[in-house]
N, CA, C and O atoms as a DFTB+ gen file, in Angstrom:
692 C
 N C O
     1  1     132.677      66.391     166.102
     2  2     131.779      67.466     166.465
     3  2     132.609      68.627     166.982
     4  3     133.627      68.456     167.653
     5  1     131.982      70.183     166.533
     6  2     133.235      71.221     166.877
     7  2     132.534      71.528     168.046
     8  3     131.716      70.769     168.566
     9  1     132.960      73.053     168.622
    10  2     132.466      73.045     169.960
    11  2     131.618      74.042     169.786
    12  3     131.745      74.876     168.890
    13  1     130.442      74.025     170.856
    14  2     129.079      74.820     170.618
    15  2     129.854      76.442     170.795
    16  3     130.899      76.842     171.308
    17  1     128.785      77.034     170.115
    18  2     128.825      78.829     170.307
    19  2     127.956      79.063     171.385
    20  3     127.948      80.241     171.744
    21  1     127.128      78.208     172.094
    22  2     126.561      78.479     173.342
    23  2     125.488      79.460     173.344
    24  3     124.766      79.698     174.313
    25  1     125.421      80.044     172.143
    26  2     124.128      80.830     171.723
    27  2     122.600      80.803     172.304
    28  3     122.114      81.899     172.582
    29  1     121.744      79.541     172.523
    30  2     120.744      79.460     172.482
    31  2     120.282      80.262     173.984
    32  3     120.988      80.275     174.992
    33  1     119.206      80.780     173.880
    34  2     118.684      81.063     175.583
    35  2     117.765      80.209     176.224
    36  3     116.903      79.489     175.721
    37  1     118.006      80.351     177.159
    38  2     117.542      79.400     178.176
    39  2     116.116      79.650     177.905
    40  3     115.821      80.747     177.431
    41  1     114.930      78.543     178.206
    42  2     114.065      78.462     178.033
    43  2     112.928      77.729     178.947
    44  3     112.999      76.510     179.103
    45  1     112.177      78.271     179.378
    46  2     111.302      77.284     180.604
    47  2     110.758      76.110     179.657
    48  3     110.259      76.460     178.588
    49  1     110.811      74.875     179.936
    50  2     110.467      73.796     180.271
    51  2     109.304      73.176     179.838
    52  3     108.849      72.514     180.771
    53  1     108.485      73.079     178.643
    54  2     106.836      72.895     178.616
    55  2     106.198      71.455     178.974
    56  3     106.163      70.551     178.140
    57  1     105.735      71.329     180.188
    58  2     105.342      69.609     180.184
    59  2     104.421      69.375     179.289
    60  3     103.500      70.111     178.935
    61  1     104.760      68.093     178.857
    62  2     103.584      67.494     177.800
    63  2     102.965      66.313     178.517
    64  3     103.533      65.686     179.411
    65  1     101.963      66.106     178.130
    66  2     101.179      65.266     178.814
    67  2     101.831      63.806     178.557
    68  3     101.945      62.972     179.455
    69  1     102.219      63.614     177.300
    70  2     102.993      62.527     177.919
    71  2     104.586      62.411     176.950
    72  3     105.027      61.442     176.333
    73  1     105.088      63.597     177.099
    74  2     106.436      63.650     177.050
    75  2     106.771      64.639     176.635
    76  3     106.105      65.196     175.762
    77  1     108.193      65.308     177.248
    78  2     108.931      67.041     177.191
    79  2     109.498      66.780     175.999
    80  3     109.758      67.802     175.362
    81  1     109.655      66.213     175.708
    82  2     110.970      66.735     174.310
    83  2     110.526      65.629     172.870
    84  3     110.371      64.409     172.912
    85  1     110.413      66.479     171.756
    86  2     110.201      65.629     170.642
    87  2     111.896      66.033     169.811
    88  3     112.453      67.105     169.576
    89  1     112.238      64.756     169.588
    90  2     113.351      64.699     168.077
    91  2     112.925      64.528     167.069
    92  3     111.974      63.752     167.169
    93  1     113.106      64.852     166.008
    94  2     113.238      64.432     164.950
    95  2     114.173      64.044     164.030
    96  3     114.499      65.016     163.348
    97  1     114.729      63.066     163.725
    98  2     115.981      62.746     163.007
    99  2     115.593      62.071     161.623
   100  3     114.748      61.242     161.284
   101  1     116.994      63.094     160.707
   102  2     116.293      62.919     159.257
   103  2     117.473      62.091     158.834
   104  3     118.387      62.594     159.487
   105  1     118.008      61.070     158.090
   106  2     118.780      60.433     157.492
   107  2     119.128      60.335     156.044
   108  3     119.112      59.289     155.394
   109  1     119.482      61.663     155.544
   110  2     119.737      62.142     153.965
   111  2     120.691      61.110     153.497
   112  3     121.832      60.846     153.875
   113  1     119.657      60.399     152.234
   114  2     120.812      60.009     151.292
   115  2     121.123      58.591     151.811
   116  3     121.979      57.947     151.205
   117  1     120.562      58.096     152.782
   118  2     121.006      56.297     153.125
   119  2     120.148      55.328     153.613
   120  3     118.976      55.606     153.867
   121  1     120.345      54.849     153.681
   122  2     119.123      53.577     154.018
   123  2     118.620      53.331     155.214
   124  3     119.053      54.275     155.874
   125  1     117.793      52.475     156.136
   126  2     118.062      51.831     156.914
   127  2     118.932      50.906     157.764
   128  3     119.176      50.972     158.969
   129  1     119.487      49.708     156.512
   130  2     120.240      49.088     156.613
   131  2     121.810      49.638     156.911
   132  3     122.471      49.188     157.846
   133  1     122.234      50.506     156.138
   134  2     122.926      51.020     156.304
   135  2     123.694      52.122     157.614
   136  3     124.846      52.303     158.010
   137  1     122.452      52.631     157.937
   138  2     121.753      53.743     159.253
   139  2     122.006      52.473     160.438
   140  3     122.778      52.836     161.326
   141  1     121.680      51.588     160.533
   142  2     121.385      50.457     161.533
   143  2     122.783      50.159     161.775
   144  3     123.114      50.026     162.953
   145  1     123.483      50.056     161.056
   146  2     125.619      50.013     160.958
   147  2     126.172      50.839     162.069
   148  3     126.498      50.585     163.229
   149  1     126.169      51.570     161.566
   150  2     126.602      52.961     162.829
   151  2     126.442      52.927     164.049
   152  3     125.270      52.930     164.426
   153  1     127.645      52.878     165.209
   154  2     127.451      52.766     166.363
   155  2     126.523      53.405     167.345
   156  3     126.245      52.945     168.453
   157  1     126.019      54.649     166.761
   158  2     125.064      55.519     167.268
   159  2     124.023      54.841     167.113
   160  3     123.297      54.851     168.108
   161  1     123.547      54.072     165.995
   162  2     122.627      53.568     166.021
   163  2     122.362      52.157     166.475
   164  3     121.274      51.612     166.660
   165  1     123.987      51.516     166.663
   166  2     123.831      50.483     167.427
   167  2     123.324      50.291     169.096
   168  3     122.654      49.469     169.720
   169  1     123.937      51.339     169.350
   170  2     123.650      52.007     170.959
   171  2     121.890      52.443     170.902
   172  3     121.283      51.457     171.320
   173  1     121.453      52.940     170.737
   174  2     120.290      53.413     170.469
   175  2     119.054      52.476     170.619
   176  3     118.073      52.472     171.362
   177  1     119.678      51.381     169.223
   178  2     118.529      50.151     169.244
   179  2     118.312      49.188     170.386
   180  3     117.274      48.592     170.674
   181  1     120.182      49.128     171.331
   182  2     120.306      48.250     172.206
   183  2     119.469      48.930     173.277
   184  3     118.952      48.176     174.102
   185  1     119.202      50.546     173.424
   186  2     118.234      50.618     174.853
   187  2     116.743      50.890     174.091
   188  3     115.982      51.485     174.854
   189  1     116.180      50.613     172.846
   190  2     115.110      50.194     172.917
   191  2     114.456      50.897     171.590
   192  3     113.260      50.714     171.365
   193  1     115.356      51.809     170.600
   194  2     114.828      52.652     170.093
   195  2     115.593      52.710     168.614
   196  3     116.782      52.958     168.409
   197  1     114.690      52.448     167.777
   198  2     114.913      51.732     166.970
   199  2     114.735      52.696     165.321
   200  3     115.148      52.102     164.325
   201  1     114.257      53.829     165.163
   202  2     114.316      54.819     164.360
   203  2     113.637      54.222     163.260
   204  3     113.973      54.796     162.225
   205  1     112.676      53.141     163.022
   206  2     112.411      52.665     162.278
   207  2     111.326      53.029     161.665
   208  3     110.597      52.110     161.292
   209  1     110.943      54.282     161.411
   210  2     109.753      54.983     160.864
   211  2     109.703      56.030     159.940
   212  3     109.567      57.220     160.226
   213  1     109.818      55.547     158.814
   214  2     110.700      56.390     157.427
   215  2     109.213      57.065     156.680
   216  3     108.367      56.187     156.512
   217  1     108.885      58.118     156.332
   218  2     108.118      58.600     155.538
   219  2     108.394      59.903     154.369
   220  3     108.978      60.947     154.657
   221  1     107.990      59.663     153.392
   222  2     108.044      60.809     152.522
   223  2     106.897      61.078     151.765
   224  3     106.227      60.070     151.539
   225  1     106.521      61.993     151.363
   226  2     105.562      62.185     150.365
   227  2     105.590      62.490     148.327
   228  3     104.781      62.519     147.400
   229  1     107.108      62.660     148.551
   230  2     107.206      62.614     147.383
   231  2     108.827      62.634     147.070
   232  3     109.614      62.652     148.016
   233  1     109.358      62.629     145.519
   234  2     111.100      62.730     145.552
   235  2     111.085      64.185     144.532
   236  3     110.086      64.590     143.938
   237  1     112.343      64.781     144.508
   238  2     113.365      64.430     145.479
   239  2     113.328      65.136     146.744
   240  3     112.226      65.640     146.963
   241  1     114.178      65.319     147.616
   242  2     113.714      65.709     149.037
   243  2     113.440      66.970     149.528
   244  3     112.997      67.221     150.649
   245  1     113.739      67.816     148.586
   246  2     113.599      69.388     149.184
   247  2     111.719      69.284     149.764
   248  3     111.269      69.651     150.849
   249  1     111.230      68.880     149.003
   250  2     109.380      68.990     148.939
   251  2     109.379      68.313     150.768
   252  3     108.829      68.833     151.739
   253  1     110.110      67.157     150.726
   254  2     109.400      66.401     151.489
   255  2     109.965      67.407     152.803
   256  3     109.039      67.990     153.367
   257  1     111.000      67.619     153.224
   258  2     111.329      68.791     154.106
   259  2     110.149      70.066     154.699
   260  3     109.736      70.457     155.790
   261  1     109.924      70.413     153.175
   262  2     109.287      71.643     153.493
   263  2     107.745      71.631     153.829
   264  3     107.045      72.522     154.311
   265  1     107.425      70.337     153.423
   266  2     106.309      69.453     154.091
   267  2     106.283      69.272     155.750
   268  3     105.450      69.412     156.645
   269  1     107.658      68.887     155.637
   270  2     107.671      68.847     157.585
   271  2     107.150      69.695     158.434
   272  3     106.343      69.580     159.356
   273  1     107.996      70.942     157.781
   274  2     107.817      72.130     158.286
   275  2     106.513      73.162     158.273
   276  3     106.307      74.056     159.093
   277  1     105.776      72.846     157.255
   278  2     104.682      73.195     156.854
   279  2     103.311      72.744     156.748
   280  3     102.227      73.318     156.843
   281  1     103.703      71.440     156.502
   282  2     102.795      70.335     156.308
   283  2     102.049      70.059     154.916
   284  3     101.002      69.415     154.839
   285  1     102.668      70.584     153.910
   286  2     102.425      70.637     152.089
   287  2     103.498      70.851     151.921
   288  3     104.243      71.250     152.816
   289  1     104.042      70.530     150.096
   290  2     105.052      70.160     149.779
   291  2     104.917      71.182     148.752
   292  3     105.880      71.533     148.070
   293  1     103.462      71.788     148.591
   294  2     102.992      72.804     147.748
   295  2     103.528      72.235     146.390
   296  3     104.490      72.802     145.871
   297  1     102.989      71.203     145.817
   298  2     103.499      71.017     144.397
   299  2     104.753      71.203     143.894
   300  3     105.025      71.415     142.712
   301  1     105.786      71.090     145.141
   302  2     107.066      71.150     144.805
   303  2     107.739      69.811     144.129
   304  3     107.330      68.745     144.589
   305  1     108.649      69.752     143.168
   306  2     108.922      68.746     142.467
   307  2     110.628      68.945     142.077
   308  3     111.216      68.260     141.240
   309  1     111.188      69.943     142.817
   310  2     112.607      69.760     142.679
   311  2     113.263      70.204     144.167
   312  3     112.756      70.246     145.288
   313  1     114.938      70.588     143.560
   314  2     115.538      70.633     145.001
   315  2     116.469      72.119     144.400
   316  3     117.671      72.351     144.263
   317  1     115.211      72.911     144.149
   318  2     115.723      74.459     143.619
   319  2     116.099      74.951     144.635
   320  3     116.177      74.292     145.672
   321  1     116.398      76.151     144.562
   322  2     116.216      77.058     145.490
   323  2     114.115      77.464     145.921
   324  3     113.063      77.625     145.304
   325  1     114.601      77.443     147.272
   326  2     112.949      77.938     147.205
   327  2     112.636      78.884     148.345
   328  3     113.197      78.483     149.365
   329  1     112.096      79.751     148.498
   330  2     112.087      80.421     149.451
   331  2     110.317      81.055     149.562
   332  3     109.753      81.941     148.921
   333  1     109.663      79.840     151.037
   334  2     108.336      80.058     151.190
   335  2     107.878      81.339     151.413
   336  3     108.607      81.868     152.251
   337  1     106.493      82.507     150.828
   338  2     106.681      83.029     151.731
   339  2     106.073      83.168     153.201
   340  3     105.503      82.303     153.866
   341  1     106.369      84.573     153.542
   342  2     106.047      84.976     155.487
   343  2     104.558      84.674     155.670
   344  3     104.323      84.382     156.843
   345  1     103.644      84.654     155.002
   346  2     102.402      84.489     155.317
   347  2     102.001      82.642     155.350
   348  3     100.900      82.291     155.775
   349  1     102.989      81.645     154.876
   350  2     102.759      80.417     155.108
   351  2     103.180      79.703     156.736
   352  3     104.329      79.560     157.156
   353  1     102.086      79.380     157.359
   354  2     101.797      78.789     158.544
   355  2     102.891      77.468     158.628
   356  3     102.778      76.516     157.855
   357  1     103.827      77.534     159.540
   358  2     105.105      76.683     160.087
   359  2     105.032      75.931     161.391
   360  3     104.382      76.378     162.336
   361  1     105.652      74.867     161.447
   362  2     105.242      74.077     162.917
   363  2     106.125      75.004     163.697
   364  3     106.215      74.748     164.898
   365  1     106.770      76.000     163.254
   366  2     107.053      77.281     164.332
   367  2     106.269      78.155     164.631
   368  3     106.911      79.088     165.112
   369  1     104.886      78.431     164.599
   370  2     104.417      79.528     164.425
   371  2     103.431      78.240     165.847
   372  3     103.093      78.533     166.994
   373  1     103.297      77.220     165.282
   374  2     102.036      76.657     166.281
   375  2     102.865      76.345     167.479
   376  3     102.330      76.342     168.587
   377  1     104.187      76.071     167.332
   378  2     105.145      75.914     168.976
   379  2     105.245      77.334     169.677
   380  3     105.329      77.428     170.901
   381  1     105.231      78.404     168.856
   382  2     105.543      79.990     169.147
   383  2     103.910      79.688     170.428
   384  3     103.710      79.442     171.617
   385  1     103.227      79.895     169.318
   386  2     101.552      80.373     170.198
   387  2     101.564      79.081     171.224
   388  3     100.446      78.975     171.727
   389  1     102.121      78.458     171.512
   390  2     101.782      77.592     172.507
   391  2     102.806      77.915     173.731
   392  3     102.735      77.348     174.822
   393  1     103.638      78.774     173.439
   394  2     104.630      79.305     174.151
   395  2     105.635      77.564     174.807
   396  3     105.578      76.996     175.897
   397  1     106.515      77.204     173.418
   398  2     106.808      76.399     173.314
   399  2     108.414      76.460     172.468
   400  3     108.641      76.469     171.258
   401  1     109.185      76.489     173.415
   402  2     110.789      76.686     173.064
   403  2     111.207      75.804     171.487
   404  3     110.444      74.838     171.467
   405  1     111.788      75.786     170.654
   406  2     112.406      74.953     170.472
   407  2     113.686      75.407     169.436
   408  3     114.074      76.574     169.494
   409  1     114.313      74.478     168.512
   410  2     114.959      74.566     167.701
   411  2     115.247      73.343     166.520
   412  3     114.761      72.213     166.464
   413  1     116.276      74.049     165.556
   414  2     116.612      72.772     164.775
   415  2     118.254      73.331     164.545
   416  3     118.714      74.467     164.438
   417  1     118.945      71.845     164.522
   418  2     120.314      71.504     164.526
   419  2     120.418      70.925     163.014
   420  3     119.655      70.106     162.504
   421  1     121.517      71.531     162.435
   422  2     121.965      71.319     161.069
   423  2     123.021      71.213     160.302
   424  3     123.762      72.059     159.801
   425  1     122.993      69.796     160.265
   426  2     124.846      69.315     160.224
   427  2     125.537      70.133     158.842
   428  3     125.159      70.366     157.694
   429  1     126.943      70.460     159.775
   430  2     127.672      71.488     158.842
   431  2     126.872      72.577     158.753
   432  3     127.604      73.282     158.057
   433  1     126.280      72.975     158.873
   434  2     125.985      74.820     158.396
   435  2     127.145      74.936     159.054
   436  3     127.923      74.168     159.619
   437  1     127.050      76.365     158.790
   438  2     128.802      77.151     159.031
   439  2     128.276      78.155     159.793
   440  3     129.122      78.751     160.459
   441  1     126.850      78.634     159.939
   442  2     126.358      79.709     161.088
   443  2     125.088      79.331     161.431
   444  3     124.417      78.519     160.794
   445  1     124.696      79.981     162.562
   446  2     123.313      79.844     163.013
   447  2     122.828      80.501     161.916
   448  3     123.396      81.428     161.339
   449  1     121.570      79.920     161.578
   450  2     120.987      80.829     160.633
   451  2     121.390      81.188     158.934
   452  3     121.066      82.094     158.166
   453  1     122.118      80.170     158.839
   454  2     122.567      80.177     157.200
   455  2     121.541      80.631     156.682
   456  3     120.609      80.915     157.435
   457  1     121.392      80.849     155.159
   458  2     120.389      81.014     154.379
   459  2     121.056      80.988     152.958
   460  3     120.493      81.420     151.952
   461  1     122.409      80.395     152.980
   462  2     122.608      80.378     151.583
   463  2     122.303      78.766     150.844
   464  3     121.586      77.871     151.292
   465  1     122.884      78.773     149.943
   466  2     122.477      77.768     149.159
   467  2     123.156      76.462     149.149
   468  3     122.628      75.372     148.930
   469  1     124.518      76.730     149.440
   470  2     125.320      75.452     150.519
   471  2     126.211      75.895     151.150
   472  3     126.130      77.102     151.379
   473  1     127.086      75.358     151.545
   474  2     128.509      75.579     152.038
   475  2     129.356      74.657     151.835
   476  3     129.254      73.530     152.320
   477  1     130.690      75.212     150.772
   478  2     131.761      74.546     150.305
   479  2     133.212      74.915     150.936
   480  3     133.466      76.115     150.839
   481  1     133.911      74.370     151.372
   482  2     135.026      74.572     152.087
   483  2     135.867      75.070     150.983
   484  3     135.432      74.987     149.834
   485  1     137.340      75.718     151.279
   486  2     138.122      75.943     150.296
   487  2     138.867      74.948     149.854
   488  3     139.766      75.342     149.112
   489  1     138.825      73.454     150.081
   490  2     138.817      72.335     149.564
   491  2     138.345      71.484     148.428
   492  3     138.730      70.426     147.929
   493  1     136.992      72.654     148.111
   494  2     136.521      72.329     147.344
   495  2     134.861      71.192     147.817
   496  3     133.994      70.699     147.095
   497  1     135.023      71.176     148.996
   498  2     134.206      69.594     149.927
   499  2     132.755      70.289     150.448
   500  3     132.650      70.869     151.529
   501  1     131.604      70.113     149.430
   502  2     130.189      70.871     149.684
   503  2     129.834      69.998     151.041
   504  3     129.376      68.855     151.025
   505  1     130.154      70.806     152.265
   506  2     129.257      70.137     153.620
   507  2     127.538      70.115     153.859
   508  3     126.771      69.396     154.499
   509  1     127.404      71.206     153.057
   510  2     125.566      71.430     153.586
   511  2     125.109      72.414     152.456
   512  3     125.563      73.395     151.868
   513  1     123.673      71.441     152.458
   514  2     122.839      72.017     151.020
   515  2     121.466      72.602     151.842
   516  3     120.733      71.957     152.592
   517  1     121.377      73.806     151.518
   518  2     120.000      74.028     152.383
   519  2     119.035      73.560     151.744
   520  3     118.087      74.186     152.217
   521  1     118.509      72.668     150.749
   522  2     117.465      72.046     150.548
   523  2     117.128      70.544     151.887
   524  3     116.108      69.917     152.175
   525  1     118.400      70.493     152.329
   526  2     118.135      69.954     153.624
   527  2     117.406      70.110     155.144
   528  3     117.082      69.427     156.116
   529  1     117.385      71.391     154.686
   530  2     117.017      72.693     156.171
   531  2     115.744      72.914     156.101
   532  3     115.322      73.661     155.218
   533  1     115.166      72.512     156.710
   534  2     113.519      72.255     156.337
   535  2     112.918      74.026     156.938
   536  3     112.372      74.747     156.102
   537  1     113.028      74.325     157.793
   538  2     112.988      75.622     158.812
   539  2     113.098      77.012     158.019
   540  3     112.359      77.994     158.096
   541  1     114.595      76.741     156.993
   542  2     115.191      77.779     156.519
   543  2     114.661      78.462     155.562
   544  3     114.684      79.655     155.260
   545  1     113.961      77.120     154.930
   546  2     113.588      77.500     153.307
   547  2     112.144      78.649     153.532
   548  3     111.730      79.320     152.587
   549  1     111.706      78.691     154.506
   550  2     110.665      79.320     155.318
   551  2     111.078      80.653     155.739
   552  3     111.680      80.860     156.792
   553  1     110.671      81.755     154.714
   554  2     111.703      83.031     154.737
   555  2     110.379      83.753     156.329
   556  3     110.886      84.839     156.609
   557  1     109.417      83.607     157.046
   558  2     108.866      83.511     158.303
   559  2     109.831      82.827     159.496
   560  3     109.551      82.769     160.694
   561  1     110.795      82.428     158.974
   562  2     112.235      82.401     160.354
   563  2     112.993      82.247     159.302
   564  3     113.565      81.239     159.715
   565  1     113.566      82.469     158.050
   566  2     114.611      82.914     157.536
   567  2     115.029      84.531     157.946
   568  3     116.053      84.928     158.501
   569  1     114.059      85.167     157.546
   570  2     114.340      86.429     157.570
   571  2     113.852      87.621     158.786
   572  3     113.719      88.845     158.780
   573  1     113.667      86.496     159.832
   574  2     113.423      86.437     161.345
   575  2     114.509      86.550     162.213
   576  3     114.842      85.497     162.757
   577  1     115.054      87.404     162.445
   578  2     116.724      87.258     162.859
   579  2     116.750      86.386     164.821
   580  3     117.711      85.849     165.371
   581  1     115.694      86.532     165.225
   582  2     115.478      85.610     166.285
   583  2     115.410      83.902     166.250
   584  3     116.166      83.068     166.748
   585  1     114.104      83.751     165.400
   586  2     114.119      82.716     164.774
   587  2     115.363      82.139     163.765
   588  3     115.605      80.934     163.840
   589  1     115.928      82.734     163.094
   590  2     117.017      82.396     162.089
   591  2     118.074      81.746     163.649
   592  3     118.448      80.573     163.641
   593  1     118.327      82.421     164.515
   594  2     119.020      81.764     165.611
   595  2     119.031      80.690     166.251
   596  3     119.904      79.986     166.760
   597  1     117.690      80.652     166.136
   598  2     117.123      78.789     166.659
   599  2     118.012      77.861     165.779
   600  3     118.630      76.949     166.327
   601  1     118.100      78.063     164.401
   602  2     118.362      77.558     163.637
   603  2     119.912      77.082     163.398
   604  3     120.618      77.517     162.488
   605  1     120.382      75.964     164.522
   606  2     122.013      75.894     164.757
   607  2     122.316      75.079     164.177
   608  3     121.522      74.303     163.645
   609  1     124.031      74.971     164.070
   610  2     124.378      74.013     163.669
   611  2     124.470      72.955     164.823
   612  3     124.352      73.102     166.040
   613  1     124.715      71.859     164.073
   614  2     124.588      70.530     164.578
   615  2     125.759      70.498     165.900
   616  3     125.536      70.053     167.026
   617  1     126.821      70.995     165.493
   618  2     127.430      71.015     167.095
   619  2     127.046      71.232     167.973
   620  3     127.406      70.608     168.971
   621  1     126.163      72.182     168.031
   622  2     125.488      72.979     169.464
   623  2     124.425      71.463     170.080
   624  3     124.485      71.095     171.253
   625  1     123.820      70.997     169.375
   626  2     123.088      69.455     169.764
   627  2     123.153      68.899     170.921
   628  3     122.113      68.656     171.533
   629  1     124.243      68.627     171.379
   630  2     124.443      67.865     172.864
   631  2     124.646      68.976     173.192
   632  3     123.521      69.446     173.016
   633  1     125.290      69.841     173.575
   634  2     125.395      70.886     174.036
   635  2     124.160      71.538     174.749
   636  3     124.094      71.971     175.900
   637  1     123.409      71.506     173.988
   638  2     121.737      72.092     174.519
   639  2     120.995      70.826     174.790
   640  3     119.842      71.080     175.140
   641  1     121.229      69.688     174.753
   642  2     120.519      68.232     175.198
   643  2     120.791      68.299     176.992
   644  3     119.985      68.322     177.921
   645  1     122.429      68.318     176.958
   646  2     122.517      68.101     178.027
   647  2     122.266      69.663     179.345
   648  3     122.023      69.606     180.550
   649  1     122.442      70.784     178.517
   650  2     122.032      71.804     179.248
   651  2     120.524      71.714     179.937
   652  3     120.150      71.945     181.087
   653  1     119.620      71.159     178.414
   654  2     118.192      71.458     178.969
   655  2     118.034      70.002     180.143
   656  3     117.141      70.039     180.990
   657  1     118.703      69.152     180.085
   658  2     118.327      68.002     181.204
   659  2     119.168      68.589     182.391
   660  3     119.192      67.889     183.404
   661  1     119.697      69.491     182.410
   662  2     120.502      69.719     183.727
   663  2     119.116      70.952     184.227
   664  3     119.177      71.381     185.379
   665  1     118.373      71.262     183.645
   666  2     117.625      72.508     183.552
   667  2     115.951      71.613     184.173
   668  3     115.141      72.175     184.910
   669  1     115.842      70.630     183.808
   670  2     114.987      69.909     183.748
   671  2     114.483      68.470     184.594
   672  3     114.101      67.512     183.922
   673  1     114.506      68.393     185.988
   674  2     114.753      67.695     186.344
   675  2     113.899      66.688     186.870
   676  3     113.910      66.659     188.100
   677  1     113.259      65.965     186.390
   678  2     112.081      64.630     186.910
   679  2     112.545      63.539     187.993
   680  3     113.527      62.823     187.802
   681  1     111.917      63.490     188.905
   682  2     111.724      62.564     189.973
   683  2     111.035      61.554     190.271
   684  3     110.024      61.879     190.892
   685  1     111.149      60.343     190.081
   686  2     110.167      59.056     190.180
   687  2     109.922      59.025     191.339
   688  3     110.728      59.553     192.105
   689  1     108.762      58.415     191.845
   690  2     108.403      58.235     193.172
   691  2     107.833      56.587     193.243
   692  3     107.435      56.116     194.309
């Protein structure tokens, strides 16, 4: 992991009735079985949490992404380029009006806010396909230069995990 750009702004706190922070973790391209290997995920299962809840609505994956984000896959059936437009309703637009912080982390992009079509090193070694980027393909925070910011790479991740719990602090009684 490289080191965060420290970008994001601070953000008040939204309690949920019964919990502050939702993840979502997507696992491109591998299995369960496989996913379950990995020490991250060995650690994980041992305190109780087990990632075991896989859904898609259709192949190949660009649709099912932009489904996330949208909640229709709009009769999508490849992993083109696609670019929704500004007038389609985003689970950013319903966190916005709820006055509700958030972001998405995206392994390998090369900037906050990519919008190209991948990124290949001069190695020749394609790190990141934005048909992965569920957020991006959504030109309503593509072409949102605020929103496009939310939109980090995956380094920044702990970085802002552990900022917002230092920010955030619950007390059992």
């Amino acid at each position: 992991m490289g080191v965060s750009n420290g970008s994001l702004p601070s953000a008040p706190v939204v309690t949920g009735h019964v919990f502050d922070r939702f993840i979502q973790v997507w696992l491109e391209n591998t299995n369960y079985a496989d996913a379950a290997k990995q020490s991250v995920f060995k650690t994980l299962s041992a305190e109780g949490i087990t990632l075991s809840a896989y859904y898609g609505l259709t192949h190949p994956s660009e649709p099912n992404y932009v489904a996330a984000a949208g909640g229709d896959f709009f009769g999508l059936a490849s992993d083109n380029f696609e670019a929704i437009p500004s007038n389609i309703f985003t689970i950013v637009d319903l966190l916005e009006q709820a006055g509700i912080s958030w972001a998405e982390y995206q392994e390998n992009m090369p900037t906050d806010g990519y919008g190209g079509m991948s990124y290949t090193n001069p190695d020749g070694y394609t790190y990141y396909m934005r048909k992965h980027n569920p957020l991006i393909i959504y030109n309503s925070v593509a072409t949102n230069p605020t929103r496009a910011s939310r939109v980090r790479n995956f380094n920044d991740f702990a970085y802002d995990v552990r900022r917002l719990a230092c920010l955030h602090v619950t007390s059992f009684r």
